[in-house]
N, C-alpha and C positions, 0 to 999 in steps of 0.2 A: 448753845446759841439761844436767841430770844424768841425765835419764832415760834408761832403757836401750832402745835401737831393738830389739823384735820383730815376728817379722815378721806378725804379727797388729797391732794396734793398740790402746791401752792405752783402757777402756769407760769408767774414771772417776777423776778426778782424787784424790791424795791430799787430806787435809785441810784442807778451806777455814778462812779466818779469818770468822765473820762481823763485819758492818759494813766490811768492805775496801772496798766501791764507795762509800758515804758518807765512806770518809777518804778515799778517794783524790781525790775532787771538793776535798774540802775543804782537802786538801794543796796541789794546784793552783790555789787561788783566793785563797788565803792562810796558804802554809806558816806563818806564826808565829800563827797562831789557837790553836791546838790544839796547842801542844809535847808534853802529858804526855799527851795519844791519842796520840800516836806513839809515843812511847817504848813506852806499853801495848801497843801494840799488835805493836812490834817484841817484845817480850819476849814475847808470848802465842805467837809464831810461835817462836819459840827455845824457849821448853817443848816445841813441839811437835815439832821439828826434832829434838831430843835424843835423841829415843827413835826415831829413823830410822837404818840401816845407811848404812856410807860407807864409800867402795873408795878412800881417799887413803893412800898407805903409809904406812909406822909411823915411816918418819925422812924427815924434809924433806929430806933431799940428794939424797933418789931423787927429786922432782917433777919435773925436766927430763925425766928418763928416762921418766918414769911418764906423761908426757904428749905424748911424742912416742911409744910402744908405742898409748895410743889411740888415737893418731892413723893410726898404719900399723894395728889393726884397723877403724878407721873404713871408710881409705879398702880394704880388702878386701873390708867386707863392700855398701860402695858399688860397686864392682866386680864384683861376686855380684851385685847389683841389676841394674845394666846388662845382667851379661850375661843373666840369665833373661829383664829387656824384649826384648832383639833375639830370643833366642829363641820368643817371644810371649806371654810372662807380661804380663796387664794389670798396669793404676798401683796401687801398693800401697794409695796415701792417697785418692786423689780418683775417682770415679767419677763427676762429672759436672763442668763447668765451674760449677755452681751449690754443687754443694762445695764447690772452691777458696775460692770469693767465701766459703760463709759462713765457714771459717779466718782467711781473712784479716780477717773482720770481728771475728771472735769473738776472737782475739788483740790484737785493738787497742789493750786498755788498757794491755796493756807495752809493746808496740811505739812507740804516742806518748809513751812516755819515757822510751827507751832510752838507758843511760846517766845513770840519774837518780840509782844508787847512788855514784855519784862524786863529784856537785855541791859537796859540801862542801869540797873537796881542794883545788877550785884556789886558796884564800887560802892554803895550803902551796907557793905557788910560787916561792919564796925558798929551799927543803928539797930540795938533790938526792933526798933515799930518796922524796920521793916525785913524782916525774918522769915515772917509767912511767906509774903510774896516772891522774897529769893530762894525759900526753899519748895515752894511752887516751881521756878522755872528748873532749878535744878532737875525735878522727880520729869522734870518736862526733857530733857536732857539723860534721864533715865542714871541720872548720877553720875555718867561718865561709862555705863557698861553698855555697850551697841546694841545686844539683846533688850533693852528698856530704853533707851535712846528713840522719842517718839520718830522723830527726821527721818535716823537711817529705818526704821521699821518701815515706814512708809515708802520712803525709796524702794527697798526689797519687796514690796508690795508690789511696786508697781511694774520694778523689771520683772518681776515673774509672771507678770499679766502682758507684758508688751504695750504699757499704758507709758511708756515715757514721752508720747509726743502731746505734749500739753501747753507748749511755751508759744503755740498762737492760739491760745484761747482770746474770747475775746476782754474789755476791759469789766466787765462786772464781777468774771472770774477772778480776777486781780484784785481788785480792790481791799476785800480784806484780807490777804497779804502783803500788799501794799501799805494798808494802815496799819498793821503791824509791827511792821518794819522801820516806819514812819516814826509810829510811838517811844518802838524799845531803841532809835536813838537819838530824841528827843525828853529825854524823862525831866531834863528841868526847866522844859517849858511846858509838859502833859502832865504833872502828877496827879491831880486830883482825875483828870479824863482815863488813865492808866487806871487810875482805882478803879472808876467805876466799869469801863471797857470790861475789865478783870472778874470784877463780879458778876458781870451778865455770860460771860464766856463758860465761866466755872459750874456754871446751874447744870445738872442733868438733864436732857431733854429726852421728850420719848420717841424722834426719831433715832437717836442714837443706839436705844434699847432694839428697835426692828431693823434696822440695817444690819446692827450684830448679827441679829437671829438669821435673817433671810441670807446675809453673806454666807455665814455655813450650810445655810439650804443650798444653794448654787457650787458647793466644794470651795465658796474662796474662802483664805483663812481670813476670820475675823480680829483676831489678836490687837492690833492696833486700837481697833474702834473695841473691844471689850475692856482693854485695859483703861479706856478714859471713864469706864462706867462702875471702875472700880477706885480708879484715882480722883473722880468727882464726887465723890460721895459727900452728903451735905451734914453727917455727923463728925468724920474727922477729914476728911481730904479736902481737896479745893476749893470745892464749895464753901466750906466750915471757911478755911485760910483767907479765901475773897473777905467774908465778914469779920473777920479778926481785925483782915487790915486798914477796912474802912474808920472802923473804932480807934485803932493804934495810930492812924496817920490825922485823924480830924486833928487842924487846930487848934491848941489850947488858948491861943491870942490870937485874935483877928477875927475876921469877918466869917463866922462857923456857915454859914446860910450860904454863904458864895460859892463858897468851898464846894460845899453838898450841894449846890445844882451843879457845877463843874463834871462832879460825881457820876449826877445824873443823866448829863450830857453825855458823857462816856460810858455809860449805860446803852443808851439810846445807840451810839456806832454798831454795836451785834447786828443790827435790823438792817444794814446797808449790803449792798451788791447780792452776788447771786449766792442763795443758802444751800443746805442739802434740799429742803423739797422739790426748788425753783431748777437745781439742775436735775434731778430728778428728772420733773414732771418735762423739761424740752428736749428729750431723749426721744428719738425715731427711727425706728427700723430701718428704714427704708431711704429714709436723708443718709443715715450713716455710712450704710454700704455705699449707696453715691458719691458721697464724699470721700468714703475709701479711694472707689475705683478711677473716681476721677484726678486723686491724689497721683496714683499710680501711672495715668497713661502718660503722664509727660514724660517718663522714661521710657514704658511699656507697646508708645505708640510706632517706635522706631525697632522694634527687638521680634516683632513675630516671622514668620515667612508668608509667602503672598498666596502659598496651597493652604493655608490654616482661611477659612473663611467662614462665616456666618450670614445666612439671609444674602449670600451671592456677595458680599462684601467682604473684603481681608479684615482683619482683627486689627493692624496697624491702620486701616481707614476708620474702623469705629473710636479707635482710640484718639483720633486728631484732636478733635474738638469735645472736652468736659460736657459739654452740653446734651452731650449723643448718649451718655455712659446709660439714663433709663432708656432708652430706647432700644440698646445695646442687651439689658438685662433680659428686656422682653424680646429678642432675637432669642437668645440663648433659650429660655424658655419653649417658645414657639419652634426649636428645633433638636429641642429632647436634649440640650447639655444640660440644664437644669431642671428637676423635677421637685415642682416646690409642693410643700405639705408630706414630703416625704422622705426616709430617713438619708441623710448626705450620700451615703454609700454609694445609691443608687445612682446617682447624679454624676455624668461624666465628666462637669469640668471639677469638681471636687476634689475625683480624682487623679484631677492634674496639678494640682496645688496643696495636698495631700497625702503622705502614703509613703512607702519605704521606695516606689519607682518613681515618684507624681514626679513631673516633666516641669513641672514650675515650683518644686520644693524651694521655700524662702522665701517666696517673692511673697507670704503674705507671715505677720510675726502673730503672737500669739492673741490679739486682743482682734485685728482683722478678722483671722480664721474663727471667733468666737462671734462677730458679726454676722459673717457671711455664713455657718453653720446656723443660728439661731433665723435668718432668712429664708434659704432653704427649706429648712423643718419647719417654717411659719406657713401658713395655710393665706392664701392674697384675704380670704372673708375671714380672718381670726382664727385664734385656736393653733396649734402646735403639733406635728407630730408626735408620737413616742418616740423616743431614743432609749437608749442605755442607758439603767438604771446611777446618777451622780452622786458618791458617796459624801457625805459633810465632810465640811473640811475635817472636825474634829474624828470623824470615823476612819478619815485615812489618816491620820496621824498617831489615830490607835493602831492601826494595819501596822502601819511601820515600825511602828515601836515594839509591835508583839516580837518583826520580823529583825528586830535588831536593824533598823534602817532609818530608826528617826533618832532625833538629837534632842535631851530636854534645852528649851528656849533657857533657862538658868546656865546650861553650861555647854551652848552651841559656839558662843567666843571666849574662849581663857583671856583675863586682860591681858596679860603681857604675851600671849599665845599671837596674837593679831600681827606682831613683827613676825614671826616664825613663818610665818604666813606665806610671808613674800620670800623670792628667791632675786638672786645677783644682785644687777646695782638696783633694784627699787626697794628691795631689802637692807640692804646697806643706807640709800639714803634717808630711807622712812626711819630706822633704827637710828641714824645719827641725828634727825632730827628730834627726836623722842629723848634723846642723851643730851642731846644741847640744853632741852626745856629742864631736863633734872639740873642738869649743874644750874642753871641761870637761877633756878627756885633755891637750889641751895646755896649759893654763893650769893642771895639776897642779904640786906642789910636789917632785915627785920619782917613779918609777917606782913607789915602795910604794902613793900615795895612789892611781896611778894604774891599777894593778892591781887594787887595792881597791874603786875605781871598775867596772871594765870585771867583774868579777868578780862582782858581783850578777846583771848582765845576760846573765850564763852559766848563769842558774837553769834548769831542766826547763820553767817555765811561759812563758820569754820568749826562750830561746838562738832560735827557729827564728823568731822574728818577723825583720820586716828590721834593725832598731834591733839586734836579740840577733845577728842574723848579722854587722852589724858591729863591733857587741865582738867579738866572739869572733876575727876576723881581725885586729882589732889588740891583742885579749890575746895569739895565738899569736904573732905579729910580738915584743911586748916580752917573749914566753916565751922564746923561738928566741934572743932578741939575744947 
């Protein structure tokens, strides 16, 4: 992304599109419903782009240079990062591991689909100039193998955090998944915007270096977010391919100048809706849990018994009304179920939600209990208690693996292992649809049809199913040939 890393944190996003989270479902469910919302909708965000500052030099033959300079400030001011941590500077971004989680929730909408501003490209796979860019979304696709498949990485991300309730975010969080989606199906009225979209996306940034690092500080796996920092690289990876295809795609006839502010215009789209800093930085302890609890009591307010009470009130009367739920936190507090600044154990309603007997086991999943644990242990004036010492993610993955209990990410899905997978008829139907897409590619009448074919199945809404993971392995197969 285009944004500038300070060492503060950015409080609110620029310009949101409204209605992004209604296109962006609707993108997803049936990109040809809706053609001329997109377009609208791509063009409302280019007005608005236009009138935004952009640091790309004034001649194209400086981009290599220009992007390899950020990249050695990146990696400086990543450098400067580390070294103020060991000297004992806290995490710039995350203050609690209930942070982290909510980021990575709050980001999700661009993250499941990533590389969505590409999708159009791959029927240009007959077109050396554009090679870079189709073999960008593939490596974005993880080539068809689910262990490198950005999508499902990130899915698996998030179910293991209990982050999958993301789909009312509001419209800022949408937006740049929405213009993605927008783009990649769109390409032959966005090329030049595609391009430059593309180039600003593909840049290293150095929030993406600290997020890495502090996610394995907090035990989450970082893998996703490290692999773009190795698939970004601005000598040969994306970065480099963004500027490849600026060169390879300019006009040889026509109007060269038009062209390249188009470029630039799509340039300028990165800087829209909400970034990592801007969800970052509107992360609240203390909003959150309310927002939890008050998620909760529209089912919760009907479920307790009337001898359960707090502050002389039943639990199902504090639950009536959303409005009640701080009021309710400071009940429990002021009557010793919660003992905040100190460690959960302690805390009786903890362990009721909690524990191998908790009497409310379930009722909270695993990104909740990461809220309301980091609450708890939060101190009301600042500050946290000690807990249990949190191994990095990558230290319990050492753990496991000493103990024969981890799986190398190379060979955690066998491809053709993924059918075996499945048992009775979802096995059988998953296998027969995987058998149908063989015969139909071979019983093609040539590589065009059959490209064409594998080519749908590389959309944003189907690449990461298993059916899309094996297109995509055998588009890159007849890409490569």
């Amino acid at each position: 992304m285009l944004l500038a890393d300070a060492p503060g944190v950015q409080s609110a996003p620029l310009p949101t599109g409204q209605g992004a989270r209604n296109l962006y479902f609707s993108l997803y469910a049936d990109p040809a419903a809706q053609p001329e919302a997109a377009k609208s909708f791509i063009d409302d965000q280019l007005a608005l782009a236009r009138e935004l500052p952009v640091d790309l030099p004034s001649n194209m033959n400086d981009l290599q240079a220009w992007i390899e300079e950020r990249a050695d400030i990146v990696g400086q001011e990543y450098r400067d990062y580390l070294a103020a941590r060991k000297n004992g500077a806290p995490r710039r971004y995350f203050s609690t591991g209930a942070h982290a989680l909510y980021f990575i929730k709050g980001v999700a909408p661009t993250k499941l689909v990533d590389g969505a501003w590409l999708y159009g490209l791959v029927r240009q796979w007959d077109d050396v100039a554009f090679h870079p860019l189709i073999k960008t979304y593939l490596e974005e696709l993880g080539d068809g193998l689910p262990d490198k498949n950005h999508v499902t990485l990130y899915r698996k991300l998030l179910a293991t955090h209990g982050c999958d309730s993301w789909s009312g975010l509001s419209d800022s969080h949408f937006l740049q998944g929405a213009l993605q989606l927008a783009l990649g199906h769109n390409v032959e009225h966005y090329l030049p915007e595609i391009i430059g979209y593309n180039l600003g996306y593909e840049q290293l940034p150095l929030h993406l270096l600290i997020t890495s690092y502090e996610l394995n500080e907090l035990g989450i796996d970082p893998y996703y977010f490290t692999l773009h920092v190795t698939v970004d690289n601005a000598g040969s990876g994306h970065a480099r391919k963004a500027v490849q295809s600026v060169h390879d795609l300019m006009p040889r006839v026509g109007d060269r100048d038009a062209f390249w502010q188009r470029v630039v215009n799509g340039y300028r789209l990165n800087e829209l809706g909400a970034s990592t800093t801007s969800v970052i930085g509107e992360f609240d302890l203390q909003e959150e849990l309310v927002d939890i609890m008050a998620a909760k009591s529209v089912v919760g307010k009907n479920m307790h018994s009337d001898y359960c009470r707090v502050a002389g009130r039943s639990v199902n009367d504090w639950l009536t009304e959303p409005a009640q739920i701080p009021a309710f936190l400071a009940a429990l507090e002021e009557a010793g179920w919660i003992k905040r600044g100190e460690q959960v154990e302690h805390s009786r309603f903890w362990r009721l939600v909690e524990g191998e007997r908790a009497e409310m086991f379930g009722v909270f999943n695993a990104y909740e209990l990461q809220v309301l644990r980091d609450w708890i242990t939060s101190h009301p004036d600042g500050g946290q208690a000690a807990g249990p010492r949190v191994l990095t993610a990558r230290a319990r993955q050492r753990t496991l693996d000493q103990h024969g209990l981890g799986t190398e990410r190379g060979t955690a899905f066998p491809v053709r292992g993924l059918i075996r997978r499945h048992t009775g008829a979802d096995a059988q139907d998953t296998g027969n649809e995987l058998r149908v897409l063989e015969q139909q590619v071979a019983s093609s009448s040539g590589k065009q049809e059959a490209m064409a074919l594998l080519a749908r199945l590389l959309s944003p809404e189907v690449h990461h199913t298993t059916v899309g993971l094996m297109a995509t392995r055998m588009y890159t197969q007849l890409f490569d040939a």
